[in-house]
C-alpha positions as CSV (number, residue, x, y, z in Angstrom):
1,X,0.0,0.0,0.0
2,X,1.2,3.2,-0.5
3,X,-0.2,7.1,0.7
4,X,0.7,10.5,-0.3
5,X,-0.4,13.2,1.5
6,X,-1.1,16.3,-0.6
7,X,-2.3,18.6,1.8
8,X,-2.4,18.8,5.8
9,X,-3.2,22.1,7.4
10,X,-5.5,24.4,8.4
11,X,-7.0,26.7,5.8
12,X,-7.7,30.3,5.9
13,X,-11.6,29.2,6.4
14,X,-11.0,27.5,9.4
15,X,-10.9,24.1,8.6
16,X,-8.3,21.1,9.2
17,X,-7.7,19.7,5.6
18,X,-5.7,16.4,5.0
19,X,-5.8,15.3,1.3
20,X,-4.1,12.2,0.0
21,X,-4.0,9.7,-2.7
22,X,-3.7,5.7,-2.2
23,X,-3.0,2.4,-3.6
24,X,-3.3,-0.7,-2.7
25,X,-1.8,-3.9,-4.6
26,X,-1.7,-7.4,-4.4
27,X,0.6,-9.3,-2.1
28,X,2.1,-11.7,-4.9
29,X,4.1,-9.0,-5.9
30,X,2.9,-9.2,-9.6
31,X,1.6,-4.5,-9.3
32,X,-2.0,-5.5,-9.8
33,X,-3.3,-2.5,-8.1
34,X,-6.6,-3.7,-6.3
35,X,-8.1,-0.6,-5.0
36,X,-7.1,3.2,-4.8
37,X,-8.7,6.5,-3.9
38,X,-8.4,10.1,-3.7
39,X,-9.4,11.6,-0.6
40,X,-10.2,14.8,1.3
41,X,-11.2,15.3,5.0
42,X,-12.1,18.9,6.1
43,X,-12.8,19.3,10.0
44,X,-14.1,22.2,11.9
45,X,-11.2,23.8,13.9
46,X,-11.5,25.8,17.4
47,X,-9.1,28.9,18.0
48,X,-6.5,27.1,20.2
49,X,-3.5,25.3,18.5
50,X,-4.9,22.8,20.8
51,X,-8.1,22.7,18.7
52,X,-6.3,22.6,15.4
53,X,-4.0,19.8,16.0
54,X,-7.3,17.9,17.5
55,X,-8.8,18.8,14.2
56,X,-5.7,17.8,12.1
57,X,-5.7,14.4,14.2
58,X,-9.2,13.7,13.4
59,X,-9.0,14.3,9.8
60,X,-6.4,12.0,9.2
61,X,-8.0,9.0,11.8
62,X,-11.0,9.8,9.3
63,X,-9.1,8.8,6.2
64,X,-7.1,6.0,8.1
65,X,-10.8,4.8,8.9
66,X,-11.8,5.2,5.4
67,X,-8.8,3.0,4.0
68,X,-9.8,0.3,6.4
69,X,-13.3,0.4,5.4
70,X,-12.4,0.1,1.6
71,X,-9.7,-3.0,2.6
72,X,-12.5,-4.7,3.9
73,X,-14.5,-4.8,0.6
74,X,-12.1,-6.6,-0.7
75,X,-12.1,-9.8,-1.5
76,X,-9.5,-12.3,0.3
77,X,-6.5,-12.5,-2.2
78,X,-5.2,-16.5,-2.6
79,X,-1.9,-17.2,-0.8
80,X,1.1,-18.0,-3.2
């Protein structure tokens, strides 16, 4: 699997933004990519640093979570 994080900070409107891209291939090493995604996660931010790196934090749990779920749909590879 591989993620690259485009973008991970707070914008000017206030929100915590984490955008990436990722893959995911297949474990016999042959590249066949089985799933992959672009993905942006925007949350509210308070005016504390505090708040922003809470913000920043849940974002990126949010697209960990969202990775996960897509792993699960897919269908058991056969060992090699």
């Amino acid at each position: 699997m591989a993620v690259q994080i485009s973008r991970f900070d707070v914008s000017t409107a206030g929100e915590a933004v984490v955008a990436a891209t990722w893959r995911v291939w297949d474990r016999a090493g042959t590249k066949t990519r089985l799933t992959a995604s672009t993905t942006t996660r925007a949350e509210s931010v308070g005016a504390t640093y505090q708040d922003r790196v809470a913000a920043l934090s849940q974002a990126l749990a949010d697209l960990g979570t969202e990775i996960a779920r897509s792993l699960q749909r897919l269908e058991p590879q056969p060992r090699r």
